[in-house]
C-alpha positions in Angstrom: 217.3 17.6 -292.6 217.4 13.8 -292.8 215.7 11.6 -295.1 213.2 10.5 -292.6 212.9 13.9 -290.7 211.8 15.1 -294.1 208.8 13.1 -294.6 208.0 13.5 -291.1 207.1 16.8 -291.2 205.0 15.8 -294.3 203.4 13.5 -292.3 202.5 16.4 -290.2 201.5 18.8 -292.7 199.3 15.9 -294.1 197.2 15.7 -291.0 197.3 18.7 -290.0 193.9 18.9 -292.0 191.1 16.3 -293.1 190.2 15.8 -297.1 186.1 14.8 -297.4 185.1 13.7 -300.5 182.4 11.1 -301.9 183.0 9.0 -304.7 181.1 6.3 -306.4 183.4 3.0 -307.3 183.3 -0.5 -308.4 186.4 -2.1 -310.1 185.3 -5.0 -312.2 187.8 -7.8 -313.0 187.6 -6.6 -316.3 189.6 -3.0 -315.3 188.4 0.0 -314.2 184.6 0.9 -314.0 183.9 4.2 -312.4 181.1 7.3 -312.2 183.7 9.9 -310.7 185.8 12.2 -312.2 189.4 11.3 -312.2 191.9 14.0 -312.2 194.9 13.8 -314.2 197.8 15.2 -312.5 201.9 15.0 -313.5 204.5 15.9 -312.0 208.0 17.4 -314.3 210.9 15.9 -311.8 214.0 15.0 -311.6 216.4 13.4 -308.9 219.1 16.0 -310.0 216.7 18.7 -308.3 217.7 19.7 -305.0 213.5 21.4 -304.5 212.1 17.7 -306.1 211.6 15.7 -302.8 208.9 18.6 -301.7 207.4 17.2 -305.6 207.3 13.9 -304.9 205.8 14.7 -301.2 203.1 16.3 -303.3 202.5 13.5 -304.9 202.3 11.1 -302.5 200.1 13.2 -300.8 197.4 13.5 -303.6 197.9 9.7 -304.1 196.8 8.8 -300.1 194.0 11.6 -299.9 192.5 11.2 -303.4 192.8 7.4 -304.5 189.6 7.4 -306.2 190.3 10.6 -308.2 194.0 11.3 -308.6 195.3 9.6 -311.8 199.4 10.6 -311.6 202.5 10.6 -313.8 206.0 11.8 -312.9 208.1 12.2 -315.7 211.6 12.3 -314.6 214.0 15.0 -316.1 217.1 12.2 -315.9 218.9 9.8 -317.5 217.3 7.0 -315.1 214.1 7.2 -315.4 213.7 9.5 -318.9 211.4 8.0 -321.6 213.3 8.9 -325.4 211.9 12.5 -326.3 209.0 12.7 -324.1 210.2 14.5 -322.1 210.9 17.3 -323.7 207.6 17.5 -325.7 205.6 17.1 -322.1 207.6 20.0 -321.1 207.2 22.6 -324.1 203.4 21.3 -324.0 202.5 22.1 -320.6 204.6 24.8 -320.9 207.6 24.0 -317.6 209.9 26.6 -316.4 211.1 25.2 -313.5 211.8 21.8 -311.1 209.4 20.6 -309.7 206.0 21.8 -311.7 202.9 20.2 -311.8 200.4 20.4 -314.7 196.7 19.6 -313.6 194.7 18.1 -316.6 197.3 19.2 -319.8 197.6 22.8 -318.2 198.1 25.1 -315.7 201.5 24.0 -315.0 202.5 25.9 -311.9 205.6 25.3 -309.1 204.9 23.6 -306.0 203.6 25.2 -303.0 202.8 24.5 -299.6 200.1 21.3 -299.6 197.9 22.5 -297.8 194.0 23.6 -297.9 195.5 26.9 -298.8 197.2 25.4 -301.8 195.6 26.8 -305.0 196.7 24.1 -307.1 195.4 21.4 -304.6 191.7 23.6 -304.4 191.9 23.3 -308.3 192.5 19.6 -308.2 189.6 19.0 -305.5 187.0 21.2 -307.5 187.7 19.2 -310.7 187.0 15.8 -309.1 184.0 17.0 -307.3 182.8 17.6 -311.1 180.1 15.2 -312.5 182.3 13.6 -315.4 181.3 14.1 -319.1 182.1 10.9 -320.3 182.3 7.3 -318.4 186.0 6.2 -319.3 186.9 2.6 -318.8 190.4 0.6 -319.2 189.2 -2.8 -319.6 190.1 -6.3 -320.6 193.3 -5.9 -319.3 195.7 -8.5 -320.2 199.3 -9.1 -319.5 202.3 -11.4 -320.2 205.8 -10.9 -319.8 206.3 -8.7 -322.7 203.4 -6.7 -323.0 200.2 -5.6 -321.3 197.0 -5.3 -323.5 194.4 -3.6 -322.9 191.2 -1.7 -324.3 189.9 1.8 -323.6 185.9 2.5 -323.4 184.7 5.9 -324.2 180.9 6.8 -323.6 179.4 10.4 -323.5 177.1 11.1 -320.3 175.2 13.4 -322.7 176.4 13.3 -326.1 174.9 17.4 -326.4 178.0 18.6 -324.2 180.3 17.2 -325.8 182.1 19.7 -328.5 182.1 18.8 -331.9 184.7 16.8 -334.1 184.2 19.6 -336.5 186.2 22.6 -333.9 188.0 19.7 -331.8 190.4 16.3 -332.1 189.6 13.8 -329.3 192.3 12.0 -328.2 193.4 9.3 -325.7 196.6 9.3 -323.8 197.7 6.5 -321.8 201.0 6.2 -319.9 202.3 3.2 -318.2 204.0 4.1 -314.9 206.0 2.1 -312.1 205.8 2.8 -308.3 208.5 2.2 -306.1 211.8 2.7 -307.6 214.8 3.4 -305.2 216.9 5.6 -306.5 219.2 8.7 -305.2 217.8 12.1 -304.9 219.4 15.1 -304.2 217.9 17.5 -302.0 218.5 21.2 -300.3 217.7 21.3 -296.9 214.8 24.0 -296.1 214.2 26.1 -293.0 210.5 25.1 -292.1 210.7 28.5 -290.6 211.7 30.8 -293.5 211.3 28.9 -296.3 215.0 29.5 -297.1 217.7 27.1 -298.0 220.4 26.2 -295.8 222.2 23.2 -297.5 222.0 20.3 -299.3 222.4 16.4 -298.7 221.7 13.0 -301.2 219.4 10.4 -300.2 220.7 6.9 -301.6 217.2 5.1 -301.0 215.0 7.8 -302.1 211.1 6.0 -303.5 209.4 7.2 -306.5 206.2 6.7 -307.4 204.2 7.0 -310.3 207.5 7.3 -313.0 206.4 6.9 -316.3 208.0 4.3 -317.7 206.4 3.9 -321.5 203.3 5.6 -323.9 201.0 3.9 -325.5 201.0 5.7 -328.4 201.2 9.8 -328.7 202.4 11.0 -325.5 199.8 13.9 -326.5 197.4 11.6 -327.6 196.3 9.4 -330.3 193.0 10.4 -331.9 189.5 8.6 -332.4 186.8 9.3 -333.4 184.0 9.7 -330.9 180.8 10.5 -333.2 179.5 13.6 -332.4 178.7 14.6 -335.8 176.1 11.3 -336.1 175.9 10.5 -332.3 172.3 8.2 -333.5 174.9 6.0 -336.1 177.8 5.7 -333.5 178.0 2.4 -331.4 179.0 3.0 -327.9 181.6 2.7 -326.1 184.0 3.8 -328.5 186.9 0.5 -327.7 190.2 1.6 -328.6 192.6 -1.3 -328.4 196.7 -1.2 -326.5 199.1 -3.3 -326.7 202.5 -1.8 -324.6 205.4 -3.2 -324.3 207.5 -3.9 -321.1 210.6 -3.7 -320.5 212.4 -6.9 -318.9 213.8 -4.7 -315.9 210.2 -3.6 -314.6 208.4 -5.1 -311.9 204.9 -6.2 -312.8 204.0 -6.0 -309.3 204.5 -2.1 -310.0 203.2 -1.3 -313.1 199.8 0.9 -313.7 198.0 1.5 -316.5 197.1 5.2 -316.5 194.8 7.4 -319.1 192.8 10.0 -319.9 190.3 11.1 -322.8 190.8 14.6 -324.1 189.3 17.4 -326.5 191.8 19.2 -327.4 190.7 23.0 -329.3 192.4 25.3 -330.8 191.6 28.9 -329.9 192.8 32.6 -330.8 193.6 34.7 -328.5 195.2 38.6 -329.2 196.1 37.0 -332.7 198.2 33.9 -331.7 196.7 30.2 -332.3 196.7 28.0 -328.4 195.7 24.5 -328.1 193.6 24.4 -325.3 192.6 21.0 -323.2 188.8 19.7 -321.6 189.9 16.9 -319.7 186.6 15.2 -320.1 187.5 12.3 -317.7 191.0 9.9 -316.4 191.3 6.3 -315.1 193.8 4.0 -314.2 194.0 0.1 -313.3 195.5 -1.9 -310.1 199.1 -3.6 -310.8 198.8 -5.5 -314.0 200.4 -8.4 -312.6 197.4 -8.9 -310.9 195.2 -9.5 -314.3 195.3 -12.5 -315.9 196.4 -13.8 -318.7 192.8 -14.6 -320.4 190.0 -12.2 -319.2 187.3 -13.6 -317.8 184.0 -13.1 -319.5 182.1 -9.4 -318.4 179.0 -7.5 -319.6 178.5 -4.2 -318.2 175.9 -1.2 -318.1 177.1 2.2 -318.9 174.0 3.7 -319.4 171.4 4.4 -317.6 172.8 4.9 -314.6 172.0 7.1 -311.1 172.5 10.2 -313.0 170.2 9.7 -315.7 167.0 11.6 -316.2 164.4 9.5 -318.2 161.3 11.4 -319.8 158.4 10.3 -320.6 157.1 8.6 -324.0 160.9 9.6 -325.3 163.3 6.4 -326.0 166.0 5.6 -323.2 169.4 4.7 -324.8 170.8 1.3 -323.1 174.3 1.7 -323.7 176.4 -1.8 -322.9 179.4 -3.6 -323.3 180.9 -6.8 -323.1 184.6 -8.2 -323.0 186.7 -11.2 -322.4 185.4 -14.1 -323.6 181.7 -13.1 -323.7 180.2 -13.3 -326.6 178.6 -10.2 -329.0 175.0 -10.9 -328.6 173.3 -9.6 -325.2 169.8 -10.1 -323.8 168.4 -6.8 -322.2 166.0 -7.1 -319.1 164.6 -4.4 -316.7 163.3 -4.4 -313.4 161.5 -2.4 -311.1 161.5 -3.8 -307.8 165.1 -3.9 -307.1 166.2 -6.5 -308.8 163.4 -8.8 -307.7 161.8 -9.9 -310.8 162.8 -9.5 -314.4 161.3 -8.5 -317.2 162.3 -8.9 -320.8 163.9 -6.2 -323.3 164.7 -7.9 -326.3 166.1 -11.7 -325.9 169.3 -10.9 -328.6 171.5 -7.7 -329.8 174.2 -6.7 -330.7 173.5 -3.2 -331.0 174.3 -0.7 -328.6 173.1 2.2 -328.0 169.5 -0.1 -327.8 166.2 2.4 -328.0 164.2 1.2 -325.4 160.7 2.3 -324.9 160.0 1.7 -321.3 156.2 0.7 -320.4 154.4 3.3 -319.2 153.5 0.8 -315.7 156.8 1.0 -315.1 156.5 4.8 -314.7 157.0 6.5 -310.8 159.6 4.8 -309.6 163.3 3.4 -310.4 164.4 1.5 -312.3 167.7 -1.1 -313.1 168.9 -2.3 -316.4 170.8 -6.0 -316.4 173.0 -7.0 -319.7 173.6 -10.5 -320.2 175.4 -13.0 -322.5 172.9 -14.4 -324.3 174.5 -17.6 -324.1 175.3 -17.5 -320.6 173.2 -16.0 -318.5 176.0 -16.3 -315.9 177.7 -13.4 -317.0 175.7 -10.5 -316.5 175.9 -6.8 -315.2 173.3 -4.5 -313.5 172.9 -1.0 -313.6 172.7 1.8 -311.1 168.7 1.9 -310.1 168.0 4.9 -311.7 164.6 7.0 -311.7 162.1 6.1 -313.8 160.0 8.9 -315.8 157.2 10.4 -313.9 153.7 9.4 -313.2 150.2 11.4 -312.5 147.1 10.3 -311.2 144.0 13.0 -310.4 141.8 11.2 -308.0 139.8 14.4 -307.3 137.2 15.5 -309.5 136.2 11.3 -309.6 134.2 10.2 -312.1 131.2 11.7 -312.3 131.4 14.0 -309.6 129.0 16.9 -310.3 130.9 20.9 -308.9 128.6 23.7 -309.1 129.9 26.5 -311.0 131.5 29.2 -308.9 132.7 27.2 -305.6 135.1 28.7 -303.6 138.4 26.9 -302.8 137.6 23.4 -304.4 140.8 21.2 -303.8 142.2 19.2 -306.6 143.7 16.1 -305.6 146.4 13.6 -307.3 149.2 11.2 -306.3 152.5 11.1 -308.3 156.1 10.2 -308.3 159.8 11.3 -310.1 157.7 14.9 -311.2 159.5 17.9 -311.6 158.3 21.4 -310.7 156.4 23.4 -311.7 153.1 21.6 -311.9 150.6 23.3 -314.2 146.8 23.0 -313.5 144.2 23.4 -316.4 140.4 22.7 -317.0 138.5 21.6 -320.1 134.7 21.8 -320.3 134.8 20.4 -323.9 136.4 17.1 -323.3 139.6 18.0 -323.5 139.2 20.2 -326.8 140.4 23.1 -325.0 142.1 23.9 -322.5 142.6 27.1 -319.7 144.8 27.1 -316.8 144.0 27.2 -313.0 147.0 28.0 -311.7 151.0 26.8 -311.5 152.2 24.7 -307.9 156.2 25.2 -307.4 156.2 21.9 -305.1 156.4 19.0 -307.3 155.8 16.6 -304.0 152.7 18.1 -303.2 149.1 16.2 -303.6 146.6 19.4 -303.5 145.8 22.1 -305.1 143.4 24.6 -304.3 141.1 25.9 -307.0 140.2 29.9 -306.1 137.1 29.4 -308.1 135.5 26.4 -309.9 134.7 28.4 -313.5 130.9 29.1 -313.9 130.1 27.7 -317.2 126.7 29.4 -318.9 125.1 26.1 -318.8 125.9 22.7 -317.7 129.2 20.9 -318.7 129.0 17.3 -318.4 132.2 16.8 -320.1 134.4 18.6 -318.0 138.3 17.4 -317.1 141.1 18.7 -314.9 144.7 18.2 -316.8 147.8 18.2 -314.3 151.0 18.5 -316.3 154.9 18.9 -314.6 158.0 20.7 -316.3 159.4 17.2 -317.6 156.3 16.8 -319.9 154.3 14.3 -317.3 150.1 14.3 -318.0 147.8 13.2 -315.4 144.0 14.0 -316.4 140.6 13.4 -314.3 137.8 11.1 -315.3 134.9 13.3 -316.8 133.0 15.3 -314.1 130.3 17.8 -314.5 130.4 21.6 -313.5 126.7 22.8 -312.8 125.7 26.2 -314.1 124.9 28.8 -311.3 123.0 31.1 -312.8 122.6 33.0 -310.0 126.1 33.7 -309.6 126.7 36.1 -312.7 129.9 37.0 -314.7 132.3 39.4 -316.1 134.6 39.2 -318.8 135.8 41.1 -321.7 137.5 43.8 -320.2 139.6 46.1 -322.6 140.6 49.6 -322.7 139.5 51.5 -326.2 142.6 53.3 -327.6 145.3 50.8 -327.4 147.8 50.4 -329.9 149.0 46.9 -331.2 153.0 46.1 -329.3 153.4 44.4 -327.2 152.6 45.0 -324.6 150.3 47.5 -326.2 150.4 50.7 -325.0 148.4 54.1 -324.5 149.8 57.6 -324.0 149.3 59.2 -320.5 146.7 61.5 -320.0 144.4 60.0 -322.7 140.9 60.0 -322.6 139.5 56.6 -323.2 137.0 54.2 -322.4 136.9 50.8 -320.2 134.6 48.0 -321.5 133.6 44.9 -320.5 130.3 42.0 -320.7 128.4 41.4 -317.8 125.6 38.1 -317.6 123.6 37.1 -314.3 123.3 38.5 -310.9 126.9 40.2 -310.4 125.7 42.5 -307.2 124.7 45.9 -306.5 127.3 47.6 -307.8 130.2 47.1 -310.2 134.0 48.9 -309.2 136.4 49.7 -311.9 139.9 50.2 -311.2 143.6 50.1 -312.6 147.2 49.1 -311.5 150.7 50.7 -312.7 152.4 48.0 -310.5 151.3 44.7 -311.9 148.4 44.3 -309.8 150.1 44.9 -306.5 148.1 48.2 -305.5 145.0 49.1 -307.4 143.3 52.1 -307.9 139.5 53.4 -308.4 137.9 55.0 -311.7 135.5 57.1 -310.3 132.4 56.2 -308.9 131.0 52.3 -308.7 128.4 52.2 -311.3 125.5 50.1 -311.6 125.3 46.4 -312.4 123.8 47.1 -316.1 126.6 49.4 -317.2 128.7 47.9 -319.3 131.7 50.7 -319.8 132.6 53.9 -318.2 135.4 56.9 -319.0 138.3 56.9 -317.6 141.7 59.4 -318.1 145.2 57.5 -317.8 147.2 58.9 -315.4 149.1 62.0 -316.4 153.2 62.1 -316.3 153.4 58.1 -316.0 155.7 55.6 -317.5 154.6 52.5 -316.8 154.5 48.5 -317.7 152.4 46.1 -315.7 149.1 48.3 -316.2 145.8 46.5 -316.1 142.3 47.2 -315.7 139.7 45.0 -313.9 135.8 45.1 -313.1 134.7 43.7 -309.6 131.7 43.1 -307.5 130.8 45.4 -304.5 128.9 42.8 -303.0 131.5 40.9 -300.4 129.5 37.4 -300.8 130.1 37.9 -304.6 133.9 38.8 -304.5 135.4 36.1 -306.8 133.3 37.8 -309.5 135.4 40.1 -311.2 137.4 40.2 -314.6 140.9 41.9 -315.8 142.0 43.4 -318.8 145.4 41.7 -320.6 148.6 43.6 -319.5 149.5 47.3 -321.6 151.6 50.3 -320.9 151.3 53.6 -320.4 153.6 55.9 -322.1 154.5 58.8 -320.5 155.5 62.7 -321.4 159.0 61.9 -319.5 161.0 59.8 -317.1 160.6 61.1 -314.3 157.7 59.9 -312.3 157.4 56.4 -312.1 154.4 54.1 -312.7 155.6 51.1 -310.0 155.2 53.0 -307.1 154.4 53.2 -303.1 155.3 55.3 -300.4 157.5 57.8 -301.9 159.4 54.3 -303.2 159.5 53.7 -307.1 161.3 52.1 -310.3 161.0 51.6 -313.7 163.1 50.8 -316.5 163.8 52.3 -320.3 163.7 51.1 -322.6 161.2 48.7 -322.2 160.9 46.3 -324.6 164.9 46.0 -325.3 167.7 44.2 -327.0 170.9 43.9 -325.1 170.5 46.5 -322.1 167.9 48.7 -320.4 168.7 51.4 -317.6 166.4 50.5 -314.3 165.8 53.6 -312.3 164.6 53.5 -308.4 163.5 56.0 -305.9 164.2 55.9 -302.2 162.3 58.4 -299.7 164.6 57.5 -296.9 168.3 56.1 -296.7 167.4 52.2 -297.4 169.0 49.0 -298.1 167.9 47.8 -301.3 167.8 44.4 -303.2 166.9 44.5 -307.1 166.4 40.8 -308.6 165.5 40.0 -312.0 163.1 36.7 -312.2 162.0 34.6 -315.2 158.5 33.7 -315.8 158.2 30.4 -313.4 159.8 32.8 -310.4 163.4 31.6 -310.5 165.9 33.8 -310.0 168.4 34.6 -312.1 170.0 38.0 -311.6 170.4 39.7 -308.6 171.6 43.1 -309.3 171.2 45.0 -306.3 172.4 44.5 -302.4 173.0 47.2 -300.4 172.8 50.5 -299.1 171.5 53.4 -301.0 170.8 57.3 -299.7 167.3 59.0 -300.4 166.6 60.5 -303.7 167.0 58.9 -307.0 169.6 56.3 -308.5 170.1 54.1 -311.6 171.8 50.8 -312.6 172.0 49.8 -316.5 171.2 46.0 -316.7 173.0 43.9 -319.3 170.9 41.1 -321.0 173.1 40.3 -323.9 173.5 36.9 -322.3 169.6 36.1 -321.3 166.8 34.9 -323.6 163.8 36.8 -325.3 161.0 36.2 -322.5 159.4 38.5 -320.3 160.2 39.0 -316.8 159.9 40.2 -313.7 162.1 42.8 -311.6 161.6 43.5 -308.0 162.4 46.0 -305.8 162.6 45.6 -302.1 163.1 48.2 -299.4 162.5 47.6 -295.7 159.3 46.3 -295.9 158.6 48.2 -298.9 158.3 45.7 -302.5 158.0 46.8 -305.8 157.1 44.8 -309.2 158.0 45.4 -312.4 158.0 43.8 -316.0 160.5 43.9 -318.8 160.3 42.2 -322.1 163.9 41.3 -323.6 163.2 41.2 -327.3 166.9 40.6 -329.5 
């Protein structure tokens, strides 16, 4: 095979599929500036290897398909292009055992396959640059002059929280100054495309290489700094690490590249034996330094906020800046809110960044952009990514005043908001705000309704009566006072309990136990009054005894005999049909049964149940089929988000069990469900460590 013939076929192989991916950019005259992930890949070569072209092919390859996210190094296994000793330690490090071998962010170093979408070492190196980076990583004020480039490298964590902690890692930066096209002989065995086989050899005297590491700055695994995890609130960000490298008079300028990458490294034990193991927590690299000048122009630049950044409410954002070249230390700090538009004022002079800034509360619903200026020249300035702004609420129904009469059917709450985040909760307050009790949950955080069942009926008027809407970020939106009218003749139920109870929780009661049901009655609640219970957390219910008159205010009432149960309520209704919102329930208990094998959540001939029940680390979930079904079992928290699914597929008739693991999941309750054809079961389990 030729030289040319050669990298036609990896031409071919190169389009023979197409490589997708997004990434956010924007090189700065100062260096790099990027929110990506940059992937640092090397390459162990050398042009004595017969297998390296099919290396550097590789390389190339990455370089045209990923040049927002590939950051590579060859190091050369030769007396050409070999840097003193570095070698040898990149190789014991990343552990090489062959020529070629590529190492994909300080580990994994695996021989070169096929590059192709059925590469595993090319998947690897697309899933970590689709990854949201930990830390923005910038090589900036890039200098150069014939003997040396300078530079400095920013370090900022994202979110300081994910970070791991100087006290069980060393963060280190590694930075490598590489050369692209060097002409230089290669040798090279030439490879049926067919079998895979070799089937001779030839030299190529004007073989290119790209990406040869010609000089460290510093460690070539790493020089350490410290980041500030320990005291992230006294650390000034960026962490600026200053370079100076030195080049060599035979290198072209025109081809040399900054290239670097900030690391945690950790040492862990496995089976006994001590391994350093690497988090690549983000890589960059510059354009040719020969296009930087000698004197860097003057730069101020946002790190954060930026597009990613989630800002709360009545909780201090962090500005994080920098500036470099010839700008000076002191910054002004402005905000806007209509993109850019109009500016408003931070603070007119600091020097200190991270700067806690409270954002006014009208600048709330929207987004937002941060701009950092010299505070002698206003000239040089940056902007940030518009970023969202913390959310707003805003009930416009109750209005002011409004009067509700106690007991209204399906009264719809109204409100406008923006940047809220679901759940919404609804509440009322008939004390001015002194207490509060909740109406219900919305999982749409866009909505602008919400329909009230039914408007409480106080036992007299309540002038001072509020709805509160609040989101799962923390977000409060209350009403103007309204008033909710007293219906007296609408009556009410409340109170209900069941005598006998013992205090867990859930408490409990033993199966066929006598006991009592009680409850408090006031106004006109109907003709008759129907008790009832549910085993299945209110999905079916069933009657005790007979409906008894609207005076009574308990009646008997045996548990059910055999049962094992959670989810087990009891509530008191009207029989009246124009009086069916009044009704009250009893708080949640259990019944414990004389054995496991009937099963409280049941329908149909289908059931389940689980034991223990409340547990530690596991319980055993037991289900019963009447027919030969296909059966999903998914374990919910208490906003309904899943976050097990245990169960999907086929089962035969009769009874089965699964044991469920929950070393890994919080104390909470929640919910399990069972569904079968058109069949669904509820259940509750409390996980209680």
């Amino acid at each position: 095979m030729t030289h040319s013939s050669f990298f036609k076929y990896a031409i071919i192989a190169v389009v023979a599929f197409t490589f997708f991916f997004t990434t956010s950019t924007e090189v700065r005259a100062q260096g790099t500036s990027t929110y990506k992930r940059g992937v640092f890949v090397e390459e162990v070569t050398g042009t004595w290897c017969g297998f390296c072209p099919r290396g550097a092919w590789y390389m190339d390859s990455l370089e045209s398909l990923m040049p927002d996210n590939a950051i590579l190094v060859a190091w050369h296994n030769n007396d050409i292009f070999t840097i003193a000793k570095t070698q040898d330690t990149i190789e014991q490090y990343i552990g090489v055992n062959g020529y070629p071998n590529v190492s994909l962010q300080r580990s994994a170093a695996t021989g070169i396959g096929d590059f192709s979408q059925g590469d595993i070492l090319y998947s690897n190196i697309k899933k970590a640059a689709k990854q949201d980076p930990l830390v923005d990583f910038r090589i900036v004020n890039v200098t150069f002059t014939p003997a040396a480039v300078d530079f400095d490298l920013d370090v900022t964590p994202y979110d300081i929280a994910k970070m791991t902690s100087e006290d069980t890692a060393s963060y280190v930066l590694v930075v490598v100054l590489t050369e692209d096209n060097l002409v230089e002989s290669q040798h090279h065995y030439i490879i049926d495309p067919n079998t895979g086989s070799v089937t001779g050899q030839e030299d190529f005297s004007d073989f290119v290489h790209m990406n040869v590491a010609r000089s460290t700055g510093g460690k070539v695994l790493g020089d350490k700094f410290i980041l500030g995890t320990k005291a992230p609130n006294s650390t000034a960000y960026p962490v600026r690490t200053h370079y100076s490298v030195p080049i060599n008079s035979a290198w072209l300028a025109s081809n040399l590249r900054i290239k670097a990458f900030v690391d945690g490294k950790k040492t862990i034990t496995v089976s006994g034996k001590k391994y350093e193991s690497n988090t690549v927590y983000n890589a960059s690299q510059t354009n040719y330094v020969s296009t930087y000048p000698a004197s860097t122009p003057a730069a101020a630049w946002v790190v954060l906020p930026n597009a990613n950044s989630i800002v709360k409410p009545n909780v201090p954002t962090n500005i994080i800046w920098a500036t470099g070249g010839n700008a000076g230390p002191n910054v002004k700090l402005e905000y806007s809110v209509d993109n850019g538009e109009h500016w408003n004022l931070i603070i007119a002079s600091t020097n200190k960044s991270p700067y806690a800034w409270n954002m006014p509360t009208s600048a709330y619903g929207g987004t937002a952009m941060v701009r950092v200026s010299d505070a002698n020249t206003a000239a040089t300035n940056g902007v940030s990514q518009a970023f969202k702004t913390p959310g707003v609420l805003t009930v416009t129904k109750p209005a002011a005043g409004e009067v509700i009469t106690g007991g209204t059917a399906n009264y719809v709450i109204t409100y406008t908001g923006g940047n809220l985040k679901a759940a919404l909760k609804f509440e009322y307050s008939t004390d001015n705000g002194t207490t509060w009790n909740t109406i219900g949950t919305l999982g749409n955080a866009d909505g602008t309704s919400y329909n009230w069942a039914t408007v409480v009926n106080p036992a007299a008027d309540a002038p001072q009566s509020l709805i509160r809407i609040s989101d799962a970020n923390g977000v409060i939106g209350s009403s103007q006072l309204f008033t909710i009218k007293a219906n007296v003749s609408i009556g009410t139920l409340s109170n209900v309990k069941v005598s006998g109870l013992n205090n867990a929780n859930p408490p409990n009661i033993a199966s066929n136990k006598a006991t009592t049901v009680t409850w408090t009655s006031s106004g006109n609640v109907g003709s008759n009054l129907i008790v009832e219970y549910t085993v299945d957390n209110t999905i079916t219910w069933h009657a005790i005894g007979a409906p008894v008159a609207p005076t009574a205010l308990s009646t008997p009432w045996t548990t059910p005999n055999g049962f094992y149960a959670n989810g087990c309520y009891v509530r008191v209704r009207s029989s009246d049909a124009d009086k069916a919102n009044i009704t009250s329930q009893s708080g949640e208990f259990s019944i414990d049964g004389i054995g496991e094998g009937v099963y409280a959540n049941a329908a149909n001939g289908y059931s389940i149940s689980n034991y223990p029940n409340p547990f530690g680390a596991s319980t055993t979930i037991k289900f019963e089929l009447p027919v030969r079904s296909f059966v999903t079992i998914r374990i919910q928290d208490e906003l309904g988000r899943e976050i097990d699914k245990l169960v999907t597929e086929t089962f035969d008739a009769g009874m089965h069990s699964i044991s469920y693991n929950a070393a890994n999941i919080s104390n909470g309750v929640y919910t399990y469900t069972l569904e079968a054809g058109t069949t669904k079961l509820v259940g509750k389990m409390i996980i209680a460590k």
